[in-house]
C-alpha positions in Angstrom: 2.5 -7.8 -22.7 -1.3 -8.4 -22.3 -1.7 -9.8 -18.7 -4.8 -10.9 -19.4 -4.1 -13.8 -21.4 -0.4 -14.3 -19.9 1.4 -15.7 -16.1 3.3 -12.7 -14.5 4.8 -12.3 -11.4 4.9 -9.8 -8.5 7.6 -8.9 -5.9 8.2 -5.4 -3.7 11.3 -3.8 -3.7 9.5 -1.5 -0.7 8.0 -3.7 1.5 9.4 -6.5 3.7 7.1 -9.6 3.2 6.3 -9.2 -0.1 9.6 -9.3 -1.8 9.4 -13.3 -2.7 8.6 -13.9 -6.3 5.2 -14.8 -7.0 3.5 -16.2 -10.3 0.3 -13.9 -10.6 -3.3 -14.8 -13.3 -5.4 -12.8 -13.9 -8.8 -13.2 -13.2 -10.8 -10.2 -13.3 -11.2 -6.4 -13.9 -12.8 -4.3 -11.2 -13.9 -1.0 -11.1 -14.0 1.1 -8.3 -15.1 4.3 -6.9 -12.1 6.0 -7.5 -10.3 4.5 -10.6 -11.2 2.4 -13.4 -8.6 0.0 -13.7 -7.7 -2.7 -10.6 -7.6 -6.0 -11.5 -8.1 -9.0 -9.3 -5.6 -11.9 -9.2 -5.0 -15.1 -8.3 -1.1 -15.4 -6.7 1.4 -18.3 -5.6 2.3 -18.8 -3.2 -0.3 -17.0 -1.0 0.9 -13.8 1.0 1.2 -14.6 4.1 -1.7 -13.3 6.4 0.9 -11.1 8.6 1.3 -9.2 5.4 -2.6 -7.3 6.0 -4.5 -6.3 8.8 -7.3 -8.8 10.7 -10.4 -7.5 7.8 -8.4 -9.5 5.4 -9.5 -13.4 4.9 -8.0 -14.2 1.6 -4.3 -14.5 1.1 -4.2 -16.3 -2.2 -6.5 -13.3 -3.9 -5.7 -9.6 -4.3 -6.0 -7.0 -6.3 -3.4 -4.9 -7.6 -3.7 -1.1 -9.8 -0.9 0.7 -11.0 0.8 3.4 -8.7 2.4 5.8 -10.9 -0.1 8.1 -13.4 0.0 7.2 -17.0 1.0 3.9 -16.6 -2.2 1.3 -16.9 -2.0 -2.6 -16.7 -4.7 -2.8 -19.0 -2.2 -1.5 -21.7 1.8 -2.1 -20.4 4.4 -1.0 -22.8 7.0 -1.8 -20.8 7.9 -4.4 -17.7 8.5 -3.9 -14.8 5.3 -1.4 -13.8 5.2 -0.6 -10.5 1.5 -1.5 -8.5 0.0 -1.9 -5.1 -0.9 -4.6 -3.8 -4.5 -4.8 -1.8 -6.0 -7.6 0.6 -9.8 -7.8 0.0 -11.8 -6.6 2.8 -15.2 -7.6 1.6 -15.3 -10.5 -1.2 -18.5 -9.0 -2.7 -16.2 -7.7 -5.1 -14.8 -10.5 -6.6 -18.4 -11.2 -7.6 -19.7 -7.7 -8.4 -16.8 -6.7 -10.2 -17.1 -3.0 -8.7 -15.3 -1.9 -5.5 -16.1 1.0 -3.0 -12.2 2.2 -1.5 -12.7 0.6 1.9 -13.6 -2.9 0.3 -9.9 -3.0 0.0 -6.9 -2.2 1.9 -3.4 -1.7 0.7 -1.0 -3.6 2.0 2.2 -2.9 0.0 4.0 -1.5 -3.1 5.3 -3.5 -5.9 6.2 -4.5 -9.3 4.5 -6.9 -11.8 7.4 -8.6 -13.8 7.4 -10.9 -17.1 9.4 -13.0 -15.8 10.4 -15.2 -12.7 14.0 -14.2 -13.6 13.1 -10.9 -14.0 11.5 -10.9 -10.0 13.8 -13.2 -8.3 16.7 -11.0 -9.5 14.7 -7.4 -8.0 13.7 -9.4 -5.3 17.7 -10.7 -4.3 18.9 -7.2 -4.6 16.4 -6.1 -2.4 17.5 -8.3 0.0 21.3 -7.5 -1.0 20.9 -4.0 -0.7 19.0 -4.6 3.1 22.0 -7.2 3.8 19.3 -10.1 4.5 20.3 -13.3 3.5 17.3 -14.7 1.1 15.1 -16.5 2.9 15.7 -15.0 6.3 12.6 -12.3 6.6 9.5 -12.9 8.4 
């Protein structure tokens, strides 16, 4: 799957907040000071802004990287791939295309998905397994 030219969507299996499906684009690649491959993109519904701490303004933008080494979203051979998912601290970035580590803050872990399917069922067992009721956490 090239996410590049393609509508994915992100949930978290890890972290409450972040488990409701959300159809990602992608807008941009960033490099940063520490890894060559975070991307920046565009989700909706916008995270809610108890999800990150006060430096973060922008709930509708993040950027996400993969967590787990060999795996690369500029190059996926197989959905889901897990990522985390970082607020922007200082929107510079979106402009400059390159990132210094505290420009961003991580917020949670997750998993991109092809499909809303594919999310909404990780997301309802996730909820299952927690024995919340979807729609029911803050």
């Amino acid at each position: 799957m090239n996410i590049q030219e393609n509508k994915f969507y992100l949930t978290s299996q890890e972290n409450f907040g972040f488990e409701e499906p959300r159809e990602c684009q992608f807008i941009k690649m960033l490099i940063g000071d520490k890894r060559k491959d975070y991307l920046l993109i565009k989700v909706d519904p916008s995270l809610k802004s108890s999800a990150f701490s006060k430096k973060v303004k922008n709930y509708q933008q993040v950027i996400i990287a993969s967590r787990h080494v060999g795996e690369s979203l500029f190059n996926i051979k197989k959905l889901p791939i897990s990522v985390y998912i970082c607020g922007i601290i200082n929107e510079k970035i979106m402009i400059e295309g390159k990132l210094e580590t505290e420009d961003i803050e991580n917020a949670a872990w997750g998993e991109i998905y092809e499909t809303y399917e594919d999310a909404k069922k990780a997301s309802d067992d996730f909820l299952k397994w927690n024995k919340i009721e979807p729609g029911k956490t803050n």
